[in-house]
Each structure stands twice: as structure tokens, then as C-alpha cells.
PDBQT receptor file of N, H, CA, C and O in Angstrom, charges set to zero:
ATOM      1  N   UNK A   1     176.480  -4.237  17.474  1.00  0.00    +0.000 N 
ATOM      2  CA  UNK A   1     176.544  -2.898  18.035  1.00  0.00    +0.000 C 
ATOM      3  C   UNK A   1     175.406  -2.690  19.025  1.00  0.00    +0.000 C 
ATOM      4  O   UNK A   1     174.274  -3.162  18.922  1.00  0.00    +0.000 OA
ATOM      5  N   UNK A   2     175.897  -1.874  20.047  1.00  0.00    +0.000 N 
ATOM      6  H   UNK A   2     176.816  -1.490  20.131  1.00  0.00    +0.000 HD
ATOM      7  CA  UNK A   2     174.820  -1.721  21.121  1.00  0.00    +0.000 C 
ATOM      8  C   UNK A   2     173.440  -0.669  20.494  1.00  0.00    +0.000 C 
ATOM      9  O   UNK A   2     173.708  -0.212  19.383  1.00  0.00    +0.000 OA
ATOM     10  N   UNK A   3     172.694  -0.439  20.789  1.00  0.00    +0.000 N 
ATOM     11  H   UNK A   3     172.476  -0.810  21.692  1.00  0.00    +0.000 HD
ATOM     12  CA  UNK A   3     171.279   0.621  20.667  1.00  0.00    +0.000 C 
ATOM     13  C   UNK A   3     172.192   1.720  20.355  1.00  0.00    +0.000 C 
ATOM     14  O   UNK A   3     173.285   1.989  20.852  1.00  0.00    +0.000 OA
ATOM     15  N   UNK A   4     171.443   2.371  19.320  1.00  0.00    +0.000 N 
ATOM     16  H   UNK A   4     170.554   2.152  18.916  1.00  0.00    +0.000 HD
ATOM     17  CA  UNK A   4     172.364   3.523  19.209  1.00  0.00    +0.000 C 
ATOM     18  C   UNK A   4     173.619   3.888  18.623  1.00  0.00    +0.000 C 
ATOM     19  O   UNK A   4     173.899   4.963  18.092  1.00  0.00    +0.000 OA
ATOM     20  N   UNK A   5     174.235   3.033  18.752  1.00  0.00    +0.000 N 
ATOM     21  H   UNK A   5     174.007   2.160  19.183  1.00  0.00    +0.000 HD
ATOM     22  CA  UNK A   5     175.854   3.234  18.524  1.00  0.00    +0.000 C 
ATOM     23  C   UNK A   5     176.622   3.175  16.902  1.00  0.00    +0.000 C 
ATOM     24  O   UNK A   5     177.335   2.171  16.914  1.00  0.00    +0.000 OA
ATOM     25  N   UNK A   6     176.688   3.610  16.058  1.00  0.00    +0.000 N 
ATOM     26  H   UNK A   6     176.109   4.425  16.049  1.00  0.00    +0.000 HD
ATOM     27  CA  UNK A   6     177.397   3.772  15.001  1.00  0.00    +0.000 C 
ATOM     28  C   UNK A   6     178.733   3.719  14.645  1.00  0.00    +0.000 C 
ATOM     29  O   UNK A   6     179.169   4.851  14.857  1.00  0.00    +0.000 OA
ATOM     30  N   UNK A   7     179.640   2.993  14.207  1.00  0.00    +0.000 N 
ATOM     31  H   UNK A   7     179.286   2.074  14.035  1.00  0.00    +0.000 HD
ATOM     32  CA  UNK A   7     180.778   3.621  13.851  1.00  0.00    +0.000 C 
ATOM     33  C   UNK A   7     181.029   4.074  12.815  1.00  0.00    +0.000 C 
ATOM     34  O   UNK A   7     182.168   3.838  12.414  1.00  0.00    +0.000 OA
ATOM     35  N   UNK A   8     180.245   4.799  12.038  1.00  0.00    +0.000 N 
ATOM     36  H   UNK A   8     179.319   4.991  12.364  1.00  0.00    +0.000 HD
ATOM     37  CA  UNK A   8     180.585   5.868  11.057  1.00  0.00    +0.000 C 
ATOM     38  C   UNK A   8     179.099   6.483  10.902  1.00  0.00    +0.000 C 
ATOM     39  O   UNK A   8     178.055   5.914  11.222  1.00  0.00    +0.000 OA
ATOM     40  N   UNK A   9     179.240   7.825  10.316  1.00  0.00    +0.000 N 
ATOM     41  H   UNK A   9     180.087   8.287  10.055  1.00  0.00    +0.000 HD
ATOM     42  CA  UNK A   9     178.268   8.945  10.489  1.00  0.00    +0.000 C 
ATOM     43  C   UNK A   9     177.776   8.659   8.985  1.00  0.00    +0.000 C 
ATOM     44  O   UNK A   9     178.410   8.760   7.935  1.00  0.00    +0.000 OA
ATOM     45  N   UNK A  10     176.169   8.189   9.262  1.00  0.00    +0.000 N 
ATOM     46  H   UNK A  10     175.654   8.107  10.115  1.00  0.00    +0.000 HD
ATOM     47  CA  UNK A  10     175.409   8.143   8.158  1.00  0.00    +0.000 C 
ATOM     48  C   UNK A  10     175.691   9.201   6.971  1.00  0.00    +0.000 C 
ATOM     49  O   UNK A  10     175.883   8.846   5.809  1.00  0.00    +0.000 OA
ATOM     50  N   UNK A  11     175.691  10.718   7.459  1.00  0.00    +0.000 N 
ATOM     51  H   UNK A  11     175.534  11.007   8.404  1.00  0.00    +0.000 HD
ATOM     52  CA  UNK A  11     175.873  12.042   6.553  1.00  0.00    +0.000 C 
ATOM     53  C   UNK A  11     176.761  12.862   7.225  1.00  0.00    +0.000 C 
ATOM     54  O   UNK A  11     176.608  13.900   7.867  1.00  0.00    +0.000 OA
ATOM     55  N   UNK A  12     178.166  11.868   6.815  1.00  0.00    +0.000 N 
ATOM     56  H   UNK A  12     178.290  11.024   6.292  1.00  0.00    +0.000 HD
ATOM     57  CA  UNK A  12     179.883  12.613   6.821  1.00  0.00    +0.000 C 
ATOM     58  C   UNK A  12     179.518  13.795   6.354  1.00  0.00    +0.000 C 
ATOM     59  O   UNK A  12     179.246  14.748   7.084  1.00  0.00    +0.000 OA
ATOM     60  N   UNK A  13     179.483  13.818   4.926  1.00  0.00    +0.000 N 
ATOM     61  H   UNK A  13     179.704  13.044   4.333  1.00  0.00    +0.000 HD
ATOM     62  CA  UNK A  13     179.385  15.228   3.998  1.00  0.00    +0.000 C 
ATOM     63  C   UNK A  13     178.706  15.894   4.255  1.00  0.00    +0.000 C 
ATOM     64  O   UNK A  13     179.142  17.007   3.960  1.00  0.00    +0.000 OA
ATOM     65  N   UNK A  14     177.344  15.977   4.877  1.00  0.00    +0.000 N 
ATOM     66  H   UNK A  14     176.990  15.073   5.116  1.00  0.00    +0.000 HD
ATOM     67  CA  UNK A  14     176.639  17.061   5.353  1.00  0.00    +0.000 C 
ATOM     68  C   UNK A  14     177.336  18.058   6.259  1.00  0.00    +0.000 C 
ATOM     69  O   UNK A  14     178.384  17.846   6.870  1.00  0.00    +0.000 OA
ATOM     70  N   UNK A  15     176.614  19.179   6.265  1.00  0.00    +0.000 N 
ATOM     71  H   UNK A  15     175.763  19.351   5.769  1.00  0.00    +0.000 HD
ATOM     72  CA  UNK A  15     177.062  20.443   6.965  1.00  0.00    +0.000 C 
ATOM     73  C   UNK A  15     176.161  20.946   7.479  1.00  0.00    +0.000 C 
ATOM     74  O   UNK A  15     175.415  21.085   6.510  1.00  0.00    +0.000 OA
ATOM     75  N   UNK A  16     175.387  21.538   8.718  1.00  0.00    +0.000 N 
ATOM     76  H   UNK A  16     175.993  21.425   9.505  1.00  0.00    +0.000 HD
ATOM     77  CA  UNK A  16     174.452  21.615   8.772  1.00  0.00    +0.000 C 
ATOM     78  C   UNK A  16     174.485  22.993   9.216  1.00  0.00    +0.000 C 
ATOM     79  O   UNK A  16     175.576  23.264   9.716  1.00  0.00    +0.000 OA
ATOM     80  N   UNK A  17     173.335  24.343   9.201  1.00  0.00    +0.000 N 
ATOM     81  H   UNK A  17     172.448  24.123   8.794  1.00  0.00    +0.000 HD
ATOM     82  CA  UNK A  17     173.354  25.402   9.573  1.00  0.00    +0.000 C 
ATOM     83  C   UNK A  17     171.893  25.913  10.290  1.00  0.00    +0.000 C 
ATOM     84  O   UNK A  17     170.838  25.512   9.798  1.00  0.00    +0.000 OA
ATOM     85  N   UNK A  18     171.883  26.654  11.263  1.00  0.00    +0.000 N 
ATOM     86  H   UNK A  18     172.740  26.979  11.663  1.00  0.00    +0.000 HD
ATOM     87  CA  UNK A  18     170.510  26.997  11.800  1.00  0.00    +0.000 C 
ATOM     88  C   UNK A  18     170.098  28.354  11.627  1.00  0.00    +0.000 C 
ATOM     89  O   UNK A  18     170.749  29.308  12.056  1.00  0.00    +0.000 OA
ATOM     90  N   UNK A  19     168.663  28.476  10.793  1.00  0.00    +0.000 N 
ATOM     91  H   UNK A  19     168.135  27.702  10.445  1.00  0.00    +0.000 HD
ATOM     92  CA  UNK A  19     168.346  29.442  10.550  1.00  0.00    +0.000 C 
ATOM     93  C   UNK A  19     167.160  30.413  11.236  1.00  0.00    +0.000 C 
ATOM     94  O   UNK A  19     166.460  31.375  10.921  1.00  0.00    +0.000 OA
ATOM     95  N   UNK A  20     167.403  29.494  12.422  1.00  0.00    +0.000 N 
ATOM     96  H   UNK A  20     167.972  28.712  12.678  1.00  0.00    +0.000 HD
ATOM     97  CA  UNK A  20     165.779  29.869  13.461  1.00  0.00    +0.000 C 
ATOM     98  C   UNK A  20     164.545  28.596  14.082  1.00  0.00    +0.000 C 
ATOM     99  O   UNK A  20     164.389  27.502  13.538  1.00  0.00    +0.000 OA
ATOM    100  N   UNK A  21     164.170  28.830  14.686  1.00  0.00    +0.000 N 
ATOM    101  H   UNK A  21     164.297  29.718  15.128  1.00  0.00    +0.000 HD
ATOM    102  CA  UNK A  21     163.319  28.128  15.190  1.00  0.00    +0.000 C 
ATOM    103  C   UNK A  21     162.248  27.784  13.746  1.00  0.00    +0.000 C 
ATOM    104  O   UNK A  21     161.617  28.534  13.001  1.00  0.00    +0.000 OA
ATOM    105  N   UNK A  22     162.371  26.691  13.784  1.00  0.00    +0.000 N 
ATOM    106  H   UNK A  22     162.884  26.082  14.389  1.00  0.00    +0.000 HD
ATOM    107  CA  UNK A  22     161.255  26.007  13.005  1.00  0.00    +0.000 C 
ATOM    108  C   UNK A  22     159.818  25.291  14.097  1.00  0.00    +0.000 C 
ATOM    109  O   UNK A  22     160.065  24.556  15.053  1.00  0.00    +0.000 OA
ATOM    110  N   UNK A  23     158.943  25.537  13.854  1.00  0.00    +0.000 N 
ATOM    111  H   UNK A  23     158.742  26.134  13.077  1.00  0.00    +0.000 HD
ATOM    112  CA  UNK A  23     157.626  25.038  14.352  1.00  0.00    +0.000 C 
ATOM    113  C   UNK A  23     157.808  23.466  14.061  1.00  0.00    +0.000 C 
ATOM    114  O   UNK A  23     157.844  22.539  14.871  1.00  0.00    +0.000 OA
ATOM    115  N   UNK A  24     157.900  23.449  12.801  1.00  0.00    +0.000 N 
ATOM    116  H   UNK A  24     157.870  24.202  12.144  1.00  0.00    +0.000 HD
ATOM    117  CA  UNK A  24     156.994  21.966  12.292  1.00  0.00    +0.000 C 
ATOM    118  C   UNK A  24     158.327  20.708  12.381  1.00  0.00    +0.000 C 
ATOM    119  O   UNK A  24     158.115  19.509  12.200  1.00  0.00    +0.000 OA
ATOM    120  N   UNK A  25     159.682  21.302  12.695  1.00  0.00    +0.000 N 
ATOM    121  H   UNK A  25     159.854  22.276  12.842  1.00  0.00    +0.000 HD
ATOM    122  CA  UNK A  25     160.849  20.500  12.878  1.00  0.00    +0.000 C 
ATOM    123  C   UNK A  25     160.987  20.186  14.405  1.00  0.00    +0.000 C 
ATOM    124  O   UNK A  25     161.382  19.207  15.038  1.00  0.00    +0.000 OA
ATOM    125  N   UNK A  26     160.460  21.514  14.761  1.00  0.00    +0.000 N 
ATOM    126  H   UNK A  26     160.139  22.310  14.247  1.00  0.00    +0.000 HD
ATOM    127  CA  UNK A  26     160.751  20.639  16.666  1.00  0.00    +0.000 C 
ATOM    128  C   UNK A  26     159.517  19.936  16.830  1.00  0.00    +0.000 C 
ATOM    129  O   UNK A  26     159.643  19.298  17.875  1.00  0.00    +0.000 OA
ATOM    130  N   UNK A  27     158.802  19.803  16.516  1.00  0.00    +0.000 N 
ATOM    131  H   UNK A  27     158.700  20.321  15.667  1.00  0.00    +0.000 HD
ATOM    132  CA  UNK A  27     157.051  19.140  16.594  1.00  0.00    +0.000 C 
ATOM    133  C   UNK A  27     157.251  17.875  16.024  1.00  0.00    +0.000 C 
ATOM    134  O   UNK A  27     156.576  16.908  16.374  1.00  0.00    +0.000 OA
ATOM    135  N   UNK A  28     158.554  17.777  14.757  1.00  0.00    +0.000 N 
ATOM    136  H   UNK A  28     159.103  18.563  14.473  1.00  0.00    +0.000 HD
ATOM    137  CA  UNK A  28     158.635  16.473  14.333  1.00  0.00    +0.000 C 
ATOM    138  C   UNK A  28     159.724  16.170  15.050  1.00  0.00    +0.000 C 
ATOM    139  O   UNK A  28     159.666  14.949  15.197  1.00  0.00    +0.000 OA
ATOM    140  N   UNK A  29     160.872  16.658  15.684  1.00  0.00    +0.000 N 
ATOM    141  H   UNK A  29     160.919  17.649  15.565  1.00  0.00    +0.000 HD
ATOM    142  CA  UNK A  29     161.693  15.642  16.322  1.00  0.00    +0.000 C 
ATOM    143  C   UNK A  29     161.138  15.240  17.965  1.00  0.00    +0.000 C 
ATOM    144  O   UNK A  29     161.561  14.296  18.632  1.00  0.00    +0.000 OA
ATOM    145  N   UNK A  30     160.132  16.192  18.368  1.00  0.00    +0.000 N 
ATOM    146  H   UNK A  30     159.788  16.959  17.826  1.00  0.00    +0.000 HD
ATOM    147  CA  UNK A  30     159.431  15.461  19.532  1.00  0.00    +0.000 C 
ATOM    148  C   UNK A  30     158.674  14.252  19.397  1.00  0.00    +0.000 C 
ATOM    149  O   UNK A  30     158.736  13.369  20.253  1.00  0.00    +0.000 OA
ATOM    150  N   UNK A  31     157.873  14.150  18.240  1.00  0.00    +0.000 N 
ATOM    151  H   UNK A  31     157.823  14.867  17.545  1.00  0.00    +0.000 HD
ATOM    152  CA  UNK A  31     157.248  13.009  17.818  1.00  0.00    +0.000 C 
ATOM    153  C   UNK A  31     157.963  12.115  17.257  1.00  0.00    +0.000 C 
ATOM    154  O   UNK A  31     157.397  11.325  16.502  1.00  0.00    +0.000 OA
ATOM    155  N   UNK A  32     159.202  12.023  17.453  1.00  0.00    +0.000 N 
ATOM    156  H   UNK A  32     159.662  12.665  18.067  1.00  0.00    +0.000 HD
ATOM    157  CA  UNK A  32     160.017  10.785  16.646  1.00  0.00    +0.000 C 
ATOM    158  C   UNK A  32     160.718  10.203  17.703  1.00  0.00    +0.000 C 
ATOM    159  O   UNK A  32     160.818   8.978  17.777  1.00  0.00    +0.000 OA
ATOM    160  N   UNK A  33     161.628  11.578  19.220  1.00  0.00    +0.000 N 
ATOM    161  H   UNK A  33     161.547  12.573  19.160  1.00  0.00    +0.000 HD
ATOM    162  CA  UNK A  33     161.971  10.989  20.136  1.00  0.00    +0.000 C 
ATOM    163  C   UNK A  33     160.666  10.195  21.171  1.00  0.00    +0.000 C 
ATOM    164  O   UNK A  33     160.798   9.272  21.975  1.00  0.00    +0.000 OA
ATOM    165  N   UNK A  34     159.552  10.882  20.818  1.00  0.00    +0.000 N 
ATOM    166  H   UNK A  34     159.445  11.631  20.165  1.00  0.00    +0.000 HD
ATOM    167  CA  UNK A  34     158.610  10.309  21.555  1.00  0.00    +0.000 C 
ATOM    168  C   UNK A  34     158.461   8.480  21.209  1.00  0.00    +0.000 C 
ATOM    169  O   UNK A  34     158.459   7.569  22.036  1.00  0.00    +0.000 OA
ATOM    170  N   UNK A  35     158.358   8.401  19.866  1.00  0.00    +0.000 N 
ATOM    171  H   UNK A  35     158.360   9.142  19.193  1.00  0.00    +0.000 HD
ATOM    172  CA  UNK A  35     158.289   7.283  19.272  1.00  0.00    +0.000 C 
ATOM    173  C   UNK A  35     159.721   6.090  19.425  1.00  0.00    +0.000 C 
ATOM    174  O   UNK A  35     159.552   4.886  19.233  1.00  0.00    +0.000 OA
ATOM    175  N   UNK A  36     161.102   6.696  19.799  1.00  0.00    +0.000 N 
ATOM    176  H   UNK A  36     161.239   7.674  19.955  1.00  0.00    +0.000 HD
ATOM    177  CA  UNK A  36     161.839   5.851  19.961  1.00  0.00    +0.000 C 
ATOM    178  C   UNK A  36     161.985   4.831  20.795  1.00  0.00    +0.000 C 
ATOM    179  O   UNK A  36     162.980   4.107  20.738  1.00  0.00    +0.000 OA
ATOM    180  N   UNK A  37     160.841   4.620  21.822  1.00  0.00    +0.000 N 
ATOM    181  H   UNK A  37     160.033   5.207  21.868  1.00  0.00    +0.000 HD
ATOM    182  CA  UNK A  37     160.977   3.667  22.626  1.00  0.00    +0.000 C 
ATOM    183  C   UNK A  37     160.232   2.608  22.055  1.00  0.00    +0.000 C 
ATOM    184  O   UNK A  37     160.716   1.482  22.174  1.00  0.00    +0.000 OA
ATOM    185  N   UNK A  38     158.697   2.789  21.207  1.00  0.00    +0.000 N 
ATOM    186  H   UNK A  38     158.304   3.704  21.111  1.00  0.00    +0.000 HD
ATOM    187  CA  UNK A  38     158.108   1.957  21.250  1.00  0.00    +0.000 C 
ATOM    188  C   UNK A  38     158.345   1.337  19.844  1.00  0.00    +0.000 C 
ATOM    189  O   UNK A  38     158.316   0.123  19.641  1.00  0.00    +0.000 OA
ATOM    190  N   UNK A  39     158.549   2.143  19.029  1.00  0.00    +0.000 N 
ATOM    191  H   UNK A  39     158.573   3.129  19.195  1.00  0.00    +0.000 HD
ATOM    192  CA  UNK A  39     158.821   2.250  17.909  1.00  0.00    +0.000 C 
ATOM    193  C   UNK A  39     160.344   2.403  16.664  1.00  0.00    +0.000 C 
ATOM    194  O   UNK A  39     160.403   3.051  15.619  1.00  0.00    +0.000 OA
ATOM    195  N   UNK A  40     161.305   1.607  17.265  1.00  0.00    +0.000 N 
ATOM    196  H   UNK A  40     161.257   1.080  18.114  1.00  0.00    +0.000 HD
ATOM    197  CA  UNK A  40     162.476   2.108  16.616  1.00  0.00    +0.000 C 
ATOM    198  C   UNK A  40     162.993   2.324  15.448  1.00  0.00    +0.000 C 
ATOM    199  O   UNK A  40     163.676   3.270  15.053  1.00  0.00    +0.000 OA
ATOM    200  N   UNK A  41     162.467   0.986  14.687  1.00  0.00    +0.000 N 
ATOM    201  H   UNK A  41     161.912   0.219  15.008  1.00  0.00    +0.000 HD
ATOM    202  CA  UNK A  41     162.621   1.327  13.439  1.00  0.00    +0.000 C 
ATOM    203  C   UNK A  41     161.847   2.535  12.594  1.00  0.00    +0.000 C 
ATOM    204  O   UNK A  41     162.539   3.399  12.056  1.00  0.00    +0.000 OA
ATOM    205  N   UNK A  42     160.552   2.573  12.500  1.00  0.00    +0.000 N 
ATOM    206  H   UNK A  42     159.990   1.871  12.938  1.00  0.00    +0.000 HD
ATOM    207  CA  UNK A  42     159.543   3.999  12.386  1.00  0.00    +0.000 C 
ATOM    208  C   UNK A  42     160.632   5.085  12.647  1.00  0.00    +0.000 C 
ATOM    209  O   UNK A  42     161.184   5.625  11.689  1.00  0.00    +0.000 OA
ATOM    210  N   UNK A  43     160.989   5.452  14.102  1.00  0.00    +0.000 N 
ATOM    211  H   UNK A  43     160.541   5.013  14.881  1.00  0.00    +0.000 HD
ATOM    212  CA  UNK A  43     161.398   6.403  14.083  1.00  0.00    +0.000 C 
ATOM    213  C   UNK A  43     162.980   6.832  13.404  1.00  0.00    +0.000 C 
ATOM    214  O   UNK A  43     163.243   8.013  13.176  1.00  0.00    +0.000 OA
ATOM    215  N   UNK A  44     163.576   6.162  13.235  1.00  0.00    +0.000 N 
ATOM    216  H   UNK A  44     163.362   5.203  13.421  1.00  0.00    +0.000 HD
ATOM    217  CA  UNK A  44     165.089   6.080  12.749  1.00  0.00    +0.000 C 
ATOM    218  C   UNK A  44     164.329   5.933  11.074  1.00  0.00    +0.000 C 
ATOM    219  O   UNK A  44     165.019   6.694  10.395  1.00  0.00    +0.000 OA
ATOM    220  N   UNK A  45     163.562   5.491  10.415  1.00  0.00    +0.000 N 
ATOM    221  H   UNK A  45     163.001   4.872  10.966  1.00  0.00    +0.000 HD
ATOM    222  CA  UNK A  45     162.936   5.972   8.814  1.00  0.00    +0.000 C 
ATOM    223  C   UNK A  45     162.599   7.283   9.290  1.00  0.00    +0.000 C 
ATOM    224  O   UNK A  45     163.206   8.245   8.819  1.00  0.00    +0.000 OA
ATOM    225  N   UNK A  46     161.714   7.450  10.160  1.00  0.00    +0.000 N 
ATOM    226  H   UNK A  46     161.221   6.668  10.542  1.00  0.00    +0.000 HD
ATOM    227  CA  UNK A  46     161.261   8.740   9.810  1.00  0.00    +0.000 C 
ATOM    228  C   UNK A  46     161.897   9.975  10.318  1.00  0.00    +0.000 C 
ATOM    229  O   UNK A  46     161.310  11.052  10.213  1.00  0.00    +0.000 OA
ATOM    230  N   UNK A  47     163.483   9.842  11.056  1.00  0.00    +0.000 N 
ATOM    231  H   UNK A  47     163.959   8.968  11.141  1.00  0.00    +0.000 HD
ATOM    232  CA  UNK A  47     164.127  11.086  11.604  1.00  0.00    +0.000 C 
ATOM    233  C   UNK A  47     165.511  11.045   9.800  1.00  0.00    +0.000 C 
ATOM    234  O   UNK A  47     166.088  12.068   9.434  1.00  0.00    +0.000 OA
ATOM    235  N   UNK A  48     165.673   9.715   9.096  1.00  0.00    +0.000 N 
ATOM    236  H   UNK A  48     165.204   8.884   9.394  1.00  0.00    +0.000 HD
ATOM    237  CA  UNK A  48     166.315   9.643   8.166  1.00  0.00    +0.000 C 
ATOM    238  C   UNK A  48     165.255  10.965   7.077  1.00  0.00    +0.000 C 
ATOM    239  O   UNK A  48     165.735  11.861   6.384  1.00  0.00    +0.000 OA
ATOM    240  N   UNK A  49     164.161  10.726   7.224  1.00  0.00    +0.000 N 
ATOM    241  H   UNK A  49     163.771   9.998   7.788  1.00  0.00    +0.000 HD
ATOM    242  CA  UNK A  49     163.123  11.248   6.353  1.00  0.00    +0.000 C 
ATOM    243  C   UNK A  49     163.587  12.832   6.533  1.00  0.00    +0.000 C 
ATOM    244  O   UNK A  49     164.233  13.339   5.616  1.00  0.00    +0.000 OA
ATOM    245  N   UNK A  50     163.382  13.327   7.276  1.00  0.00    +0.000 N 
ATOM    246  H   UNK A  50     162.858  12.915   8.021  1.00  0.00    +0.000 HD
ATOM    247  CA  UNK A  50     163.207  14.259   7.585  1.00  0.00    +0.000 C 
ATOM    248  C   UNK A  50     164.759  14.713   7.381  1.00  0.00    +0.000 C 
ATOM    249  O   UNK A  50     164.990  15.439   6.415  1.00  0.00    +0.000 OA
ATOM    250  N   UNK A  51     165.482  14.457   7.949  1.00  0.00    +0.000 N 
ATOM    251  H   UNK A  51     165.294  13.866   8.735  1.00  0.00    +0.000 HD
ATOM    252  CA  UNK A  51     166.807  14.681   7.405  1.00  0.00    +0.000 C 
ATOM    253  C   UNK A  51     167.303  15.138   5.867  1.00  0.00    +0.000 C 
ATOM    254  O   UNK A  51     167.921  16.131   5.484  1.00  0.00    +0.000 OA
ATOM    255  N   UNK A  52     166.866  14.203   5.293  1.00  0.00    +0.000 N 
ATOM    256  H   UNK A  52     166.364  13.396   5.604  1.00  0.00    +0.000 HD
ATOM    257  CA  UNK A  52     166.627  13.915   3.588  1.00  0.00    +0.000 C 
ATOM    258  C   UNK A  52     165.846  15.060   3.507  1.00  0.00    +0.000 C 
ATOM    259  O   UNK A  52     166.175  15.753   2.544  1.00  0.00    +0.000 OA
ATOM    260  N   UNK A  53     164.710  15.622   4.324  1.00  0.00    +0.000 N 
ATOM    261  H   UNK A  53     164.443  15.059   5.106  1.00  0.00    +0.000 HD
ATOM    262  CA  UNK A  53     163.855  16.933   3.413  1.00  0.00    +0.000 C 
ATOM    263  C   UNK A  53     164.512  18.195   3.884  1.00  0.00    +0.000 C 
ATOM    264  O   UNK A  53     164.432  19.128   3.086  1.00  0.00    +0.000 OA
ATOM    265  N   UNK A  54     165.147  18.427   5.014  1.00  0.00    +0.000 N 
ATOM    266  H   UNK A  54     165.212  17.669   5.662  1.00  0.00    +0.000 HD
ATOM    267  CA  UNK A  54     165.890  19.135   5.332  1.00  0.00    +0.000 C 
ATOM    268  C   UNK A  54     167.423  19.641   4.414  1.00  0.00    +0.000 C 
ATOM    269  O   UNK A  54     167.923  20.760   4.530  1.00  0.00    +0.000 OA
ATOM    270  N   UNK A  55     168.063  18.353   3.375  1.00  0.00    +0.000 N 
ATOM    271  H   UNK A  55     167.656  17.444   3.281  1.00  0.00    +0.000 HD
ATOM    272  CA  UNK A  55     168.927  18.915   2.694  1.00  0.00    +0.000 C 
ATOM    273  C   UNK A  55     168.948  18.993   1.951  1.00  0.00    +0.000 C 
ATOM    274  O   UNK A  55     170.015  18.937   1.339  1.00  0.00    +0.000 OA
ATOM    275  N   UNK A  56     167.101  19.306   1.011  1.00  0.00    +0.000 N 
ATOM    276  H   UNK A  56     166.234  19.352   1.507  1.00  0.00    +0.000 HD
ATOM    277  CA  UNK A  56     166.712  19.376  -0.199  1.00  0.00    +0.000 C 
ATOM    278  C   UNK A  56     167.065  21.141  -0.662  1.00  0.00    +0.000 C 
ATOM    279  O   UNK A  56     166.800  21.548  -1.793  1.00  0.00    +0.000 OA
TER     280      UNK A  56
């Protein structure tokens, strides 16, 4: 598979809803897209991470 590309969605079952601007979630997905160039694996653990604390 090319960079990126999936053929099936890690979290089918999820549903996701927005409840407002979060500070500390856009601060972490800037620092993770920031990190995807140099860093891919890091960042794909740590956007999974965050994901995971998000549907606690």
C-alpha cells in the first residue's frame, strides 16, 4: 500500500461528535502533523493514542 492509504477504517464503529474547540487537541494534532514527515511511525502511535483517549 502506498503512504497513507488504508483499505479499511481502523475505527468502523466509532462515531465521532464535536463539542467545541479544544486547546490541548488542536496543539496535539499540530504536533503530530508536524511530526509526520520526519517521524511516521511516532506519529501514527501517537495520533492512534490520542484517538484511544478521546473515546474514553
Amino acid at each position: 500500500m502506498a503512504k497513507g492509504e488504508q483499505s479499511t477504517r481502523e475505527f468502523a464503529d466509532w462515531s465521532l461528535a464535536c463539542s467545541g474547540t479544544s486547546l490541548f487537541v488542536a496543539r496535539e494534532l499540530d504536533r503530530i502533523s508536524a511530526a509526520m514527515v520526519s517521524e511516521p511511525y511516532n506519529s501514527n502511535r501517537d495520533l492512534r493514542r490520542l484517538l484511544g483517549e478521546l473515546a474514553l
